[in-house]
N, C-alpha and C positions, 0 to 999 in steps of 0.2 A: 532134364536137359532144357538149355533156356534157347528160344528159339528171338531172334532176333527179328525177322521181317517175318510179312504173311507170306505163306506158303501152299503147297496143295494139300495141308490135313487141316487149314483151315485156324492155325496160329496166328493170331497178329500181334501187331506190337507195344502188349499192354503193359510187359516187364520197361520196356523205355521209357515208355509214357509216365508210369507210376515216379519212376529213377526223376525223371523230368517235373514236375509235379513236387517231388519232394525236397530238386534242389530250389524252384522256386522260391517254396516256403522257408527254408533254410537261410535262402538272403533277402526274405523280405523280412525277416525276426530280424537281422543283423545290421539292416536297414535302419527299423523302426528304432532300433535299441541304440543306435549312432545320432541319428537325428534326434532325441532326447535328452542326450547328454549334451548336444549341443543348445538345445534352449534351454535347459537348467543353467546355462552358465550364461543367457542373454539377461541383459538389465530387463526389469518388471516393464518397465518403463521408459521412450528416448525423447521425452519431454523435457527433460532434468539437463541436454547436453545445452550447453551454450557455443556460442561459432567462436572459431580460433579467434587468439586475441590480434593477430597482426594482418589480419584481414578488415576494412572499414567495414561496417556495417551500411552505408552508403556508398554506393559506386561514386557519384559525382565528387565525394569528396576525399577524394584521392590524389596522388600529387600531379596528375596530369590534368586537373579541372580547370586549371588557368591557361592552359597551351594550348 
């Protein structure tokens, strides 16, 4: 018989604890295994991006620089 809280024969509650314990681990495997397939599919690299084309590369020289 699984006893749930401590009680007067001196039971406590290592069956939860362990349950507890094991779902941890369970979604820290699920965790790690998610977050890895997420960086296998980041570029090596974000050096290689260049900035949108239709943005200036110069603020001042934008169409509002003479106004």
């Amino acid at each position: 018989m699984i006893l749930l809280a401590a009680g007067d024969d001196g039971v406590s509650a290592g069956y939860i604890g362990l349950l507890i314990v094991l779902l941890l681990g369970v979604a820290t495997a699920l965790l790690i295994r998610n977050m890895n397939a997420r960086l296998k599919r980041l570029p090596r690299s974000f050096d290689e991006v260049s900035p949108p084309e239709d943005e200036p590369d110069d603020p001042a020289s934008g169409p509002s620089a003479g106004a």
